[in-house]
N, C-alpha and C positions, 0 to 999 in steps of 0.2 A: 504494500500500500504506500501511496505517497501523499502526502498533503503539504501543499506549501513548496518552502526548497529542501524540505526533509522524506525521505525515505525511511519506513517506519519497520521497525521487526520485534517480532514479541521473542522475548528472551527468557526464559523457565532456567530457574537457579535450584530449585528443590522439591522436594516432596514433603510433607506433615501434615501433621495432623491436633488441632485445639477441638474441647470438650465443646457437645451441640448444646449443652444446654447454655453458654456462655457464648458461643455463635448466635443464638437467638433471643437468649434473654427471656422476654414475658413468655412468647412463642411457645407451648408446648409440644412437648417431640410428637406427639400424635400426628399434629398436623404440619410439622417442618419438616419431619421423614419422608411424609410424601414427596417434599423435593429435595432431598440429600439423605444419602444413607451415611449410619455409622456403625464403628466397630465394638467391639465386647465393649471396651472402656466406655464405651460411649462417644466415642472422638469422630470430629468429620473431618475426610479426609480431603485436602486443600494442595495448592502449589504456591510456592512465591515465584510469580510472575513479574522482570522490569519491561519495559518499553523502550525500544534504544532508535535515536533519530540520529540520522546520518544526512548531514548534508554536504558541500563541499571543503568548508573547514570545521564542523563541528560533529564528533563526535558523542553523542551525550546518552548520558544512561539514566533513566528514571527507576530510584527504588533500587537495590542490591540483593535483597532477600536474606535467608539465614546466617548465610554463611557457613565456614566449615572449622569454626574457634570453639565448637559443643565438648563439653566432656560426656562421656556413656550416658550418663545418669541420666540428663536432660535429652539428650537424644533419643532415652527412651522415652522420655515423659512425655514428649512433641514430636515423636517417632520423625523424625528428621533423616532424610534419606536423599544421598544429594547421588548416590551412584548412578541414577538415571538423568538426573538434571544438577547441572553445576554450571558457574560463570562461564567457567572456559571453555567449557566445553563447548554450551549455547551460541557464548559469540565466535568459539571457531568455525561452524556452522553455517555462519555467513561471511568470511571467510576476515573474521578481522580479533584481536587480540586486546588484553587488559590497556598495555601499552598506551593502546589506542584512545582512551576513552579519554574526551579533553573536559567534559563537564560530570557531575553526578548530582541528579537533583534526589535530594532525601524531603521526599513526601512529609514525614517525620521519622523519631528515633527510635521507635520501637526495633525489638531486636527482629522482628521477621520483617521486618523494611530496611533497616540499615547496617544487620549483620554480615553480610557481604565487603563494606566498608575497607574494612580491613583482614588481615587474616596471620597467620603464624608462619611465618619462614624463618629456619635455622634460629629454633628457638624463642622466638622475638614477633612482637606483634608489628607489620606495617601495615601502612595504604595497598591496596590491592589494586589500585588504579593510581600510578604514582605519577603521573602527568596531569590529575586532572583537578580542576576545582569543584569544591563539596561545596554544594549550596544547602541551606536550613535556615527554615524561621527562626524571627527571634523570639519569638511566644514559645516556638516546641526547642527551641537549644536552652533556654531559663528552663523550662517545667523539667527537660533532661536530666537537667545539671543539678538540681533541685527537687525532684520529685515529692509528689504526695506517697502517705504509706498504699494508697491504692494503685498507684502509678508505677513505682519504686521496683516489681517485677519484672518492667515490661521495656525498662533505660536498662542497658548496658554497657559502664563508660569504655569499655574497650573498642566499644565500635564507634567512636571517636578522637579521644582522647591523644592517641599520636598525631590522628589530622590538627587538632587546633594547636600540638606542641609544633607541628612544622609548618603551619601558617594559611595550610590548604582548608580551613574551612571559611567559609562567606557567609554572612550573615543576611538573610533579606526582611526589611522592614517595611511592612506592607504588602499591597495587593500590587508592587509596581511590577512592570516586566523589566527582568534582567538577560534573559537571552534572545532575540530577534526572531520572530516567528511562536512562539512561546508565550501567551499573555497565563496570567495566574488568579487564581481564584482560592480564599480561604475559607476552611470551614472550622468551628471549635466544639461540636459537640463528642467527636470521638477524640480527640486530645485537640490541647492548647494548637492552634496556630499548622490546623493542619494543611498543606501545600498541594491543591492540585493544579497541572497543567493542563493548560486548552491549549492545543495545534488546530489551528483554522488556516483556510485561503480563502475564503468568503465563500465557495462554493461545498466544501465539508469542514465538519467541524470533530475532533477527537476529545472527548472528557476524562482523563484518568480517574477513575472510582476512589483508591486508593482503600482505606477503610470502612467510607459510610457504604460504599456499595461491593463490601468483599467477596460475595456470589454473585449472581443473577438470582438467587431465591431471595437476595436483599433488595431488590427494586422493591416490593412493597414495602410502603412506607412504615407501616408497625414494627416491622423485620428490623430492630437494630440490635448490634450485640450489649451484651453485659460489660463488656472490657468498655464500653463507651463513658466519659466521666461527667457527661451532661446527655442521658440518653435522649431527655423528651426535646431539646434543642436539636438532636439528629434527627428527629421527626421533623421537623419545621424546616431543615435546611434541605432535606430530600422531597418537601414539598413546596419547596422555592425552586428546586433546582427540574424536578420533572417535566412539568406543562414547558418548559424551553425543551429541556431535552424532547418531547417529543414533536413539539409544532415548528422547532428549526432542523429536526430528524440527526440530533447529533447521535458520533460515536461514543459509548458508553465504555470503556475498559477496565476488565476485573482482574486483580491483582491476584485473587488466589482462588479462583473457580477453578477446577482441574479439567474442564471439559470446555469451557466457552470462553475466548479470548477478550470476545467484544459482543457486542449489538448493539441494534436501536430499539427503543422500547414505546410504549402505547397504552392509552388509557382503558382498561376492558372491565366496564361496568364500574364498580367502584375503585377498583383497583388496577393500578401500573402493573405491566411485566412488559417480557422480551417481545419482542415485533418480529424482529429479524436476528439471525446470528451474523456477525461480521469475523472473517478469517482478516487477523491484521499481514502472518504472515505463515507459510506453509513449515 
């Protein structure tokens, strides 16, 4: 897919898996089963998907995913399985390397968004993208670095913590655009100062979901997780944001559906869901 001067590719970083009843919150599993199944634990089974835009000088990755810094324990816990999907792997795929990558926009800090960041070579933890600049709000880099005790799970300063010691992290204040082609849009119900990107040319438009819409079973509005720290403001901001998504027919992208990369979605009776599936890339 292409929009703009960017060429778009969906990049799968991992496999895991978080508890349904904490993916849907109010939701009971009765009726959320019907559209996701889960395992003994109870856990649905998810992917961390980035978005990587390629244009003529910019290289850019949206989101990093888990990463591969887990000790056993937790990789049990978030069944964390990157043997099928990993960074390098993904972007070798389309024929281009970590090296490469000159921007990384962090949605926010959570560790299955910005675990990828960095990673462990001979011993030591660096940048896993060491050419490139780390962008991150300034609402979700304070809540980071500061966490509440509900929040405080879900920061991990190692997937940080060397970018700001070596200068590479950027701070953005606001709703402003900082990359060309790339306008931004904020939401704060699932954490402080959360960052999504819109890629438009006036004739399509791409949404990154990012967290308020981490399925396709999340376009209805109710459907918000429990990990959100202001749920019933994710209600209201998925119903500011729908009625456009549908009547300008924008692209939806979901960062950890394991089956649908994208779609457009539509108003059916009371309730929004998928329209159409969008392949961003093969």
């Amino acid at each position: 897919m292409k929009i703009g001067d960017y060429k778009l590719y969906s990049i799968e970083t991992s496999e895991f898996a978080l508890d349904g009843g904490a993916m849907f919150g109010i939701i009971p599993k009765p009726i959320w089963e019907r559209e996701v199944s889960s395992d003994s634990l109870n856990r649905v089974g998810m992917v961390t998907r980035s978005l990587l835009l390629c244009s003529d000088d910019k290289k850019i990755l949206i989101d990093t995913g888990n990463g591969t810094k887990w000790e056993e324990k937790y990789r049990d816990i978030y069944n964390i399985d990157t043997s099928r999907f990993n960074i390098e792997t993904s972007l070798r795929k389309y024929g281009f390397c970590t090296d490469d990558i000159t921007d990384v926009i962090c949605t926010h800090l959570h560790f299955d968004h910005a675990g990828g960041n960095t990673k462990i070579m001979n011993g030591k933890i660096v940048p896993t993208f060491p050419n490139a600049k780390y962008w991150v709000t300034k609402e979700n880099w304070e809540l980071a670095n500061h966490p509440s005790q509900k929040d405080a799970g879900s920061f991990i300063e190692y997937d940080w913590k060397v970018l700001a010691q070596n200068g590479m992290i950027n701070i953005i204040d606001g709703n402003e655009s900082f990359i060309s082609g790339i306008d931004c849009y904020l939401t704060h119900g699932h954490t402080a100062g959360l960052l999504h990107p819109v890629i438009s040319d006036g004739s399509q438009t791409l949404f990154y979901g990012s967290d308020i819409f981490p399925l396709a079973a999340h376009i209805s509005i109710p459907w918000v997780m429990a990990y959100d720290i202001q749920p019933v403001l994710t209600t209201k901001e998925k119903q500011a944001l729908l009625p456009k998504m549908q009547d300008e027919e924008w692209i939806l992208f979901f960062e950890h559906d394991p089956n649908i990369q994208a779609c457009t979605v539509h108003k059916d009776g009371k309730h929004y869901k998928m329209k159409e599936e969008v392949l961003i890339s093969e």
